[in-house]
C-alpha positions, 0 to 999 in steps of 0.5 A: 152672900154665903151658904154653908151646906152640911159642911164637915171640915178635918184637920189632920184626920180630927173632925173639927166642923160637924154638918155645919148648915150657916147662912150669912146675908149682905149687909148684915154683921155675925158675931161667932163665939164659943169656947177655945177649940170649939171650931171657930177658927177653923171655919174661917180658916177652912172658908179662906182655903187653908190647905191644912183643913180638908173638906170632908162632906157639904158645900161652900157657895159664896154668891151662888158661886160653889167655892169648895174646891177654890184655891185661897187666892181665887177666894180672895178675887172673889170677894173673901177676906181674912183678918188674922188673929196674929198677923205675920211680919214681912221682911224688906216688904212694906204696906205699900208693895204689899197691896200693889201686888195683890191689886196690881192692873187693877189700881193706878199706884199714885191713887193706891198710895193716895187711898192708904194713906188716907185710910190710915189717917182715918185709923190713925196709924202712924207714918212711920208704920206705911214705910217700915217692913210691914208689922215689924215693931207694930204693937197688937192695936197697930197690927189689926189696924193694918189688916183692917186697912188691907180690907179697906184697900181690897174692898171684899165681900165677905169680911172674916175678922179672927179676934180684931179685939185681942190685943187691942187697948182701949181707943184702938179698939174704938178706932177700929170699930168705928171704922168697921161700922161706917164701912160695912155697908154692902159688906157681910161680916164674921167677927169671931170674938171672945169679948162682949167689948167689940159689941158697944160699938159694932152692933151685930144682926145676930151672935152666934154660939159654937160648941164642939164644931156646931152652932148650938144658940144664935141670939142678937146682941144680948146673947153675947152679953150673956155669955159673958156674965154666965159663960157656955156652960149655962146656955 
């Protein structure tokens, strides 16, 4: 699915990512984790196109496809998403006009309204949320089930979810990850997490440690749970 080859990523002249070698393979769940400012979410920046993080050496191939140089929106039509960590707010835009746009020519609105909505009850997410601006006055839970209704909608390869767990109580998160679970199926996932929590519910095929913009342990689950009763420093 995807193949990172020797890749360094700068932001603002400050190496960040350091000759990172990663694969990730379809149908398979990675969980990224590592300490604050280790790099995490300037991969997933840096894999989505974002123009503040400059690839310094290596290759990006999603699909045999070399991405490296793709523009973020070209990402995106070929398979790439981002769950951001702290969803932005849009003014005067609702659920609806948001992924009629990035869908349009591809599907009927009638049917795209119909299948929102019909996500959102499996989310549980509220009516009144599909009509009012988007995110405007959503609690954290409420935000990270929009984006993942997004996901859902636009049907990617490579699903990048950035702390889908911060912010998020209890039966949200449940909501969440219940979903993610019964739909991961043809899809890669990277969920970069702080928290062992996520993981009673969605099993990862392998957790990986990043420390200082390297992958330093990878483990199954169990290492995730170590980390949090131990923390990095005892890797």
């Amino acid at each position: 699915m995807l193949r990172l080859k020797n890749l360094t990523i700068a932001v603002a002249n400050k190496v960040i990512i350091k000759n990172l070698n990663l694969k990730l393979e379809k149908n398979k769940v990675y969980v990224l984790m590592g300490p604050n400012g280790s790099g995490k979410s300037t991969l997933a920046l840096s894999l989505m196109g974002h123009p503040l993080y400059q690839v310094r050496s290596g290759k990006m191939i999603l699909e045999k496809q070399n991405i490296t140089e793709m523009e973020p929106d070209k990402r995106a039509n070929a398979g790439i998403f981002l769950s951001f960590q702290s969803p932005l707010s849009l003014s005067g835009i609702n659920i609806f006009s948001l992924l009629r746009t990035a869908v349009s020519g591809k599907k009927d609105p009638l049917a795209l309204r119909e299948e929102i909505e019909k996500t959102a009850k499996l989310l549980k997410i509220k009516d009144e949320l599909l009509e009012r601006s988007f995110n405007e006055g959503a609690s954290g839970g409420e935000k990270k089930k929009l984006e993942l209704l997004q996901a859902s909608v636009l049907n990617p390869k490579l699903i990048m979810f950035d702390e889908i767990d911060t912010g998020v109580d209890v039966d949200a998160l449940k909501t969440i990850a219940q979903f993610m679970e019964k739909n991961k199926k043809g899809k890669t996932y990277l969920i970069i997490t702080h928290y062992n929590r996520i993981l009673k519910y969605v099993r990862p095929d392998a957790v990986l440690i990043m420390v200082n913009g390297k992958i330093v342990k990878k483990g199954d689950y169990r290492l995730a749970e170590e980390v949090e009763k131990n923390g990095y420093q005892n890797l």
